[in-house]
N, C-alpha and C positions, 0 to 999 in steps of 0.2 A: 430405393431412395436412401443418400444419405442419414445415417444418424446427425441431428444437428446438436453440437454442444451448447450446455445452457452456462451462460455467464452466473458467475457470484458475484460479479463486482455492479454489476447492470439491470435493472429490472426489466423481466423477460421480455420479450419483443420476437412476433413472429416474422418481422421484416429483417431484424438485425440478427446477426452473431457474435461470437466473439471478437472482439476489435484485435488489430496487430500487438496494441501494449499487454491488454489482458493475457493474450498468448505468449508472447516475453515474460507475463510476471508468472505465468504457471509452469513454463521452461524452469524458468530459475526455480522457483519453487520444488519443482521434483527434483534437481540438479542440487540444491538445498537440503532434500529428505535423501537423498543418495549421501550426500556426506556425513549427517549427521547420525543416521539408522545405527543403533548399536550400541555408541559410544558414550560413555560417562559424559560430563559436563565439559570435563578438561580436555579431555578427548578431542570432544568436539570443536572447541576453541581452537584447538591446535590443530584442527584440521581445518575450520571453516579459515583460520589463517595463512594458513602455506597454499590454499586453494585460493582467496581474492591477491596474494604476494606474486602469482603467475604471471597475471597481465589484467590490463584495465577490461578485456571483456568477461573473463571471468567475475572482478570484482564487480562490472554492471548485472552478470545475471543473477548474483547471488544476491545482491543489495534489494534488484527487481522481485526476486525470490520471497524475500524477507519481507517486504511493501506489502506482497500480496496476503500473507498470513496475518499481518496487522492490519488490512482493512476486511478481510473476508471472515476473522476468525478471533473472536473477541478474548474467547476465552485463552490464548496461545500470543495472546498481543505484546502483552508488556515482554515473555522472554523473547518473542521474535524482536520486539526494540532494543532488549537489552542487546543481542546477537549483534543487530545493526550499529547496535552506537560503540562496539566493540571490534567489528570489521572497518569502520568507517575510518578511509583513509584520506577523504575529501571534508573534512568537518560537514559531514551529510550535504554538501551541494548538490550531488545528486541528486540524491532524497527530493531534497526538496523541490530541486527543476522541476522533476518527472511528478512529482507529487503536484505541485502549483500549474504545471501542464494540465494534468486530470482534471483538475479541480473545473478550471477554464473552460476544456473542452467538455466536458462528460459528466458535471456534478449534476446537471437535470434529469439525468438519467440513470443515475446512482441510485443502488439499492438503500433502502431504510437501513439495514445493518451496514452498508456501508459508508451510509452518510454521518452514521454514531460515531463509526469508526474514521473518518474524517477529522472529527473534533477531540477525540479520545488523542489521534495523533498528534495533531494541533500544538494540545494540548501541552503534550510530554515534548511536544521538541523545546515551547514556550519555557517550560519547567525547567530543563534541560539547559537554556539559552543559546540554542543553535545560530547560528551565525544565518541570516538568510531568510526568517522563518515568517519575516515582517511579510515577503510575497505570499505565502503559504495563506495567512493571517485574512490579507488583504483581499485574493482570491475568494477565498470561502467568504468574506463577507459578501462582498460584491453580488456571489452568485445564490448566498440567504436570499440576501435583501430581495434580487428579482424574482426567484421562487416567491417569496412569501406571498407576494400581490400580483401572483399570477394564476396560482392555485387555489382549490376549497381544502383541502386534504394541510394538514399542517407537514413544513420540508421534514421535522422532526418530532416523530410521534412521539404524546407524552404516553406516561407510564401510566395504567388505569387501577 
């Protein structure tokens, strides 16, 4: 029998696997650690730059790359954002498409570190003032609000 991969971005499910996006952000994401492995900071700039300068699919797997380290990986978030808001050739529309996509389809089924890591993002684009980020905002409300009174379990464990 197949090994079956367990999602980081999904709370586990023995019906579900990995979705097609998860497997795009973890593409990029090794595609990501391929570039970066080795290199000083500067280094790495310059190489995570002349790498999304190739073509727009490059610049999507690397972006997808960088998404998935910011919600899977709390402690690596803020320099994967910095990465991103330094590759970003699109004033993050991207980003946030694919981000407000998620949000939509798959926030009920987000992990609790990934649902932190939602609003952590959220947050820093708000901060930021990302062009776009009102959908993002908007999204995540929406899909609070119907978690909340839908569940016993709070969408966003507090801290004890």
């Amino acid at each position: 029998m197949e090994d079956v991969k367990k999602s980081k971005l999904y709370t586990p499910s023995l019906l579900e696997t990995k979705d097609e996006v998860e497997e795009k952000m973890e593409s990029g994401f090794e595609a990501y650690s391929k570039i970066i492995n080795g290199l000083s900071e500067r280094e790495a700039h310059d190489a995570l730059t002349a790498t999304v300068s190739r073509n727009m699919q490059q610049y999507e797997e690397i972006t997808m790359g960088l998404m998935y380290v910011i919600l899977t990986d709390p402690a690596l978030a803020s320099k994967a954002y910095r990465d991103l808001t330094f590759i970003s050739r699109d004033g993050l529309a991207l980003v946030w498409n694919r981000f407000s996509q998620m949000i939509n389809e798959r926030f009920a089924k987000m992990s609790d570190t990934t649902r932190k890591q939602v609003l952590w993002f959220a947050k820093e684009m708000v901060k930021n003032s990302v062009s776009g980020v009102d959908n993002v905002i908007s999204a995540t409300v929406k899909q609070v609000a119907g978690l909340t009174f839908s569940r016993e379990k709070p969408v966003f464990p507090t801290k004890r």
